[in-house]
C-alpha positions as CSV (number, residue, x, y, z in Angstrom):
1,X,75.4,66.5,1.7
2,X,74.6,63.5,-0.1
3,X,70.9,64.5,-0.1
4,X,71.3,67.8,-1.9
5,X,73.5,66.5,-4.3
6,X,71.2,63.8,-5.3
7,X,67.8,66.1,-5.1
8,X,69.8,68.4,-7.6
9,X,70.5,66.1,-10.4
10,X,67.1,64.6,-10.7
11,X,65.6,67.7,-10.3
12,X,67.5,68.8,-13.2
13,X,66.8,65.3,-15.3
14,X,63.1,65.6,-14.4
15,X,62.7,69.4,-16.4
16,X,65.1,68.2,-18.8
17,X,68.2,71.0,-17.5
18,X,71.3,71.1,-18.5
19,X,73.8,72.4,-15.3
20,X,74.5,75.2,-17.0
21,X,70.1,76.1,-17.2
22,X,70.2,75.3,-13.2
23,X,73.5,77.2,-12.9
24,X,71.4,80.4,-14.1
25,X,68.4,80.0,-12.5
26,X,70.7,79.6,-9.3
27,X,73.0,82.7,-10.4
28,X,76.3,80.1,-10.3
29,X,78.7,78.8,-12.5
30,X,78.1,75.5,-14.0
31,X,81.6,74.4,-12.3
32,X,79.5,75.5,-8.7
33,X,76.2,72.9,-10.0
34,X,79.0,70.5,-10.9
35,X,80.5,70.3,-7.7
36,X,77.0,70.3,-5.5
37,X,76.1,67.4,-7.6
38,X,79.2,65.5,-7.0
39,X,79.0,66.1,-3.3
40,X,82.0,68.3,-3.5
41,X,80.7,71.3,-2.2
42,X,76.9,72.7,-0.9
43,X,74.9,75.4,-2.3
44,X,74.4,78.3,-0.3
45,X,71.0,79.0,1.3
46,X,70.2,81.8,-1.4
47,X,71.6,79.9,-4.3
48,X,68.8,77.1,-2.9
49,X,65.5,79.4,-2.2
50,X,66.2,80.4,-5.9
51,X,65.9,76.9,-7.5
52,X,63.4,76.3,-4.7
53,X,61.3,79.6,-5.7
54,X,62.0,78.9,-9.5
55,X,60.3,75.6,-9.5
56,X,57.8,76.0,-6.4
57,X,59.5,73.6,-4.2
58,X,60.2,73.9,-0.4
59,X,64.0,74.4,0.6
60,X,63.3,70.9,2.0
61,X,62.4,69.4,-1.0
62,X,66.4,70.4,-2.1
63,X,67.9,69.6,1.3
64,X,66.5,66.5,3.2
65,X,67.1,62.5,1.8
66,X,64.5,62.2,-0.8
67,X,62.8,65.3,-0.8
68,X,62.5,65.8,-4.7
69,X,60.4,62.0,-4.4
70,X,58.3,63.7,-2.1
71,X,57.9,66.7,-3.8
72,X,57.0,64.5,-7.3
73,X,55.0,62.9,-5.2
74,X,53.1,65.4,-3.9
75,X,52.1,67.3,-7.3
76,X,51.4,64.1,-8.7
77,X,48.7,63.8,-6.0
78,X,47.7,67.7,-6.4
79,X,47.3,67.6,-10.1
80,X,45.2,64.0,-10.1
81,X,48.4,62.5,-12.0
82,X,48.0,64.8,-15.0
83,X,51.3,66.0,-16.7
84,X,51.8,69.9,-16.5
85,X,54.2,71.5,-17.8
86,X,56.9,73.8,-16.2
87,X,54.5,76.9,-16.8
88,X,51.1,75.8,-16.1
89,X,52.5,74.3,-12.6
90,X,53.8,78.0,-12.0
91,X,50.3,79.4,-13.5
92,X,48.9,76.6,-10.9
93,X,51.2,77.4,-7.7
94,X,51.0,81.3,-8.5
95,X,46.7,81.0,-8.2
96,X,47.3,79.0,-4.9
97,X,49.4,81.8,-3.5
98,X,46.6,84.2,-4.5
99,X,43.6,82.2,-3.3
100,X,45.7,81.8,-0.1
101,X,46.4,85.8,0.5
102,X,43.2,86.0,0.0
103,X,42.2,84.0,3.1
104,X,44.4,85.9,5.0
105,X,43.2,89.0,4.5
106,X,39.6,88.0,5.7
């Protein structure tokens, strides 16, 4: 549970959120971010895909020990170390989605 809670808050510190802002984008209360970030309680698998989906993370990246380092990590090494913002990284992961549906339908 630890994990979660941990993942969540420096998510939220990394795009500058407030709990509320991640409370919205997870369709919960700010009480509900509160209390996964204190370790009180867990997000529900929905409440998760949507942060995940919002931000183009894995669920993993949310749920295992250290997944949002990995995740950094990772589009650090995919974008060369350049600093994107919050919509060019969607702009980026939205043309990888297309460039991959397009492999699959070959």
């Amino acid at each position: 549970m630890l994990s979660i809670s941990a993942n969540l808050k420096k998510l939220r510190e990394k795009y500058d959120l407030t709990q509320q802002d991640l409370a919205d984008i997870a369709g919960v209360t700010n009480k509900a971010v509160s209390a996964w970030e204190t370790g009180l309680k867990e997000p529900r698998m929905g409440a998760i895909e949507k942060i995940a989906n919002r931000f183009g993370l894995k669920k993993s990246n949310l749920i295992e020990e250290n997944g949002m380092e990995l995740a950094f990590r990772s589009n650090q090494e995919e974008t060369n170390g350049e600093d994107w913002t919050e919509e060019e990284l969607k702009e980026i992961n939205a043309f990888k989605r297309f460039i991959l549906s397009k492999r699959q339908n070959k």
